[in-house]
C-alpha positions in Angstrom: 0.0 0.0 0.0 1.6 3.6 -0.9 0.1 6.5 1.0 0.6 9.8 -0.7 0.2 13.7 0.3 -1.5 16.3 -1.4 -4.5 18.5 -1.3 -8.0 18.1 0.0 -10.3 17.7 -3.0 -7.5 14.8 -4.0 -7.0 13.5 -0.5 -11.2 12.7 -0.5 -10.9 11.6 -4.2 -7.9 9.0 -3.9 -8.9 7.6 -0.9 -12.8 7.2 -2.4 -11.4 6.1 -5.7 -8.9 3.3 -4.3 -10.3 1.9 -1.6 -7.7 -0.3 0.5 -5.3 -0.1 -2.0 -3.8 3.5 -1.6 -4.3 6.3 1.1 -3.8 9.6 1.0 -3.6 12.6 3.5 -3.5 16.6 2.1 -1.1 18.0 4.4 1.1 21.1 3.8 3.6 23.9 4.9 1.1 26.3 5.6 -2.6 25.0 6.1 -5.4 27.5 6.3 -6.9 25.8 9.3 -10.0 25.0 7.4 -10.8 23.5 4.5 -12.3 25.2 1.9 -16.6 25.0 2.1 -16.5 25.1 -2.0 -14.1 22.0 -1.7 -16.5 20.5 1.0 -19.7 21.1 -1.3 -18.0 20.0 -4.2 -17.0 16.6 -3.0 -20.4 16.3 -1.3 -21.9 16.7 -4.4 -19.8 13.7 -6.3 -20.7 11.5 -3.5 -17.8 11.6 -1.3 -17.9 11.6 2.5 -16.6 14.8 4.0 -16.2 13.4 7.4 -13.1 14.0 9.4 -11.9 16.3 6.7 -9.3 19.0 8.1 -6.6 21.5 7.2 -2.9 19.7 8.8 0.6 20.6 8.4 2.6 18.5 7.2 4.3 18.2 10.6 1.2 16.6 11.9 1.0 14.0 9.5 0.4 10.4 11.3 2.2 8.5 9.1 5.6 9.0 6.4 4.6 8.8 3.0 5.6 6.9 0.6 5.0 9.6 -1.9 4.7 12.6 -1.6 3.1 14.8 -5.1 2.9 18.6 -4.5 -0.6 20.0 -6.5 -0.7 23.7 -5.5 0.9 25.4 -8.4 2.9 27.7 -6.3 4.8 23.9 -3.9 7.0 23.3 -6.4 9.9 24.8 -5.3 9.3 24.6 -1.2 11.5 22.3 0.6 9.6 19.2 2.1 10.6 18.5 6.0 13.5 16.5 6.2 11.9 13.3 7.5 10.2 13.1 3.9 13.2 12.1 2.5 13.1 9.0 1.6 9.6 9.6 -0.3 9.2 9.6 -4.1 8.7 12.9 -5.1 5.9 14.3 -8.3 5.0 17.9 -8.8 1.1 18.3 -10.5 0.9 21.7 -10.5 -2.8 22.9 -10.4 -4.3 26.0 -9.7 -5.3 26.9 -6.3 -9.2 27.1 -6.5 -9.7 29.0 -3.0 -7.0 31.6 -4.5 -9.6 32.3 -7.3 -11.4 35.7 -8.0 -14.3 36.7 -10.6 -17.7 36.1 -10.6 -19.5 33.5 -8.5 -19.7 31.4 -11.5 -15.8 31.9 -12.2 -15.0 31.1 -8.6 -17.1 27.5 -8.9 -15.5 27.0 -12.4 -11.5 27.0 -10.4 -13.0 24.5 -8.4 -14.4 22.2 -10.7 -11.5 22.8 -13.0 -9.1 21.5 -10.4 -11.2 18.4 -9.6 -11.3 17.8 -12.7 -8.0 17.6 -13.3 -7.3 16.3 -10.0 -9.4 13.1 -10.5 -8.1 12.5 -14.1 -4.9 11.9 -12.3 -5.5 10.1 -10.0 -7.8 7.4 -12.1 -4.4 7.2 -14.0 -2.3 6.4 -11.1 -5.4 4.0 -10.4 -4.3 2.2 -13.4 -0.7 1.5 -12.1 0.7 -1.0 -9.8 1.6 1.4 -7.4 2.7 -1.1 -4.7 4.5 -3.2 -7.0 6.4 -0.1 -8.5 7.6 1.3 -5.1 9.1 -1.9 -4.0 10.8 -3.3 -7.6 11.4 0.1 -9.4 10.5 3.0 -7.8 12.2 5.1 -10.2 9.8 3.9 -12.8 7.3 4.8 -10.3 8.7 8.6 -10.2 8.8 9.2 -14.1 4.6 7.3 -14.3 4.2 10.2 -11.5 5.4 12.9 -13.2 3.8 11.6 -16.5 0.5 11.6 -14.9 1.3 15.1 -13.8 1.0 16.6 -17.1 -2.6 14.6 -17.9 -5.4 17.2 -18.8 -9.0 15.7 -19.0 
């Protein structure tokens, strides 16, 4: 089982899309304490429990991940804590939906846009054998990551 770190709406997503085969946790350098209501409605809406849902540093995380994929556009270049080492790395750089501005409509269109993207993704690491990758050839593993990191629905 890998266990990745990223973002709310794909925390929700992963862990509803894969079952017992992969968890996530969204965790990051500077959480806004809450997450975002738009995020909570939108996942509501597609079906997916909400429950338990928080904003967490990374330093609170329960667990080390195996891998660790940055999604807010602006992560790329922070450094991760140092006992996240040892995790494969992926950058999918995608907008920040609670950073949006515009219309109502405009607003709600960020957010779906990043789900959308989001989940694309993430059916396509659905598709790989994660566990099998981290243990045999986890540089393999890195290069599928980053592939799937340039995916656009």
């Amino acid at each position: 089982m890998g266990s990745f770190s990223n973002f709310p709406l794909a925390e929700v997503t992963l862990n509803a899309l894969a079952g017992a085969a992969l968890h996530a946790s969204s965790a990051g350098s500077h959480p806004a304490g809450y997450v975002h209501p738009r995020s909570v409605r939108l996942l509501q809406r597609e079906g997916f429990s909400t429950e338990g849902l928080s904003s967490k540093s990374w330093d609170d995380l329960k667990i080390t991940p195996d891998i660790v994929i940055t999604v807010c556009a602006s992560a790329a270049g922070e450094t991760c804590p140092v006992y996240l080492g040892s995790a494969i790395r992926a950058h999918w750089g995608v907008e920040d939906p609670a950073k949006a501005t515009g219309t109502e409509a405009q607003i709600e269109a960020a957010f779906d846009t990043a789900y959308q993207i989001l989940r694309y993704r993430i059916e396509a690491i659905l598709h790989l054998p994660v566990a099998e990758l981290l243990e045999k050839d986890p540089a393999r593993l890195c290069q599928e990551l980053a592939r799937i990191g340039l995916l656009e629905p």
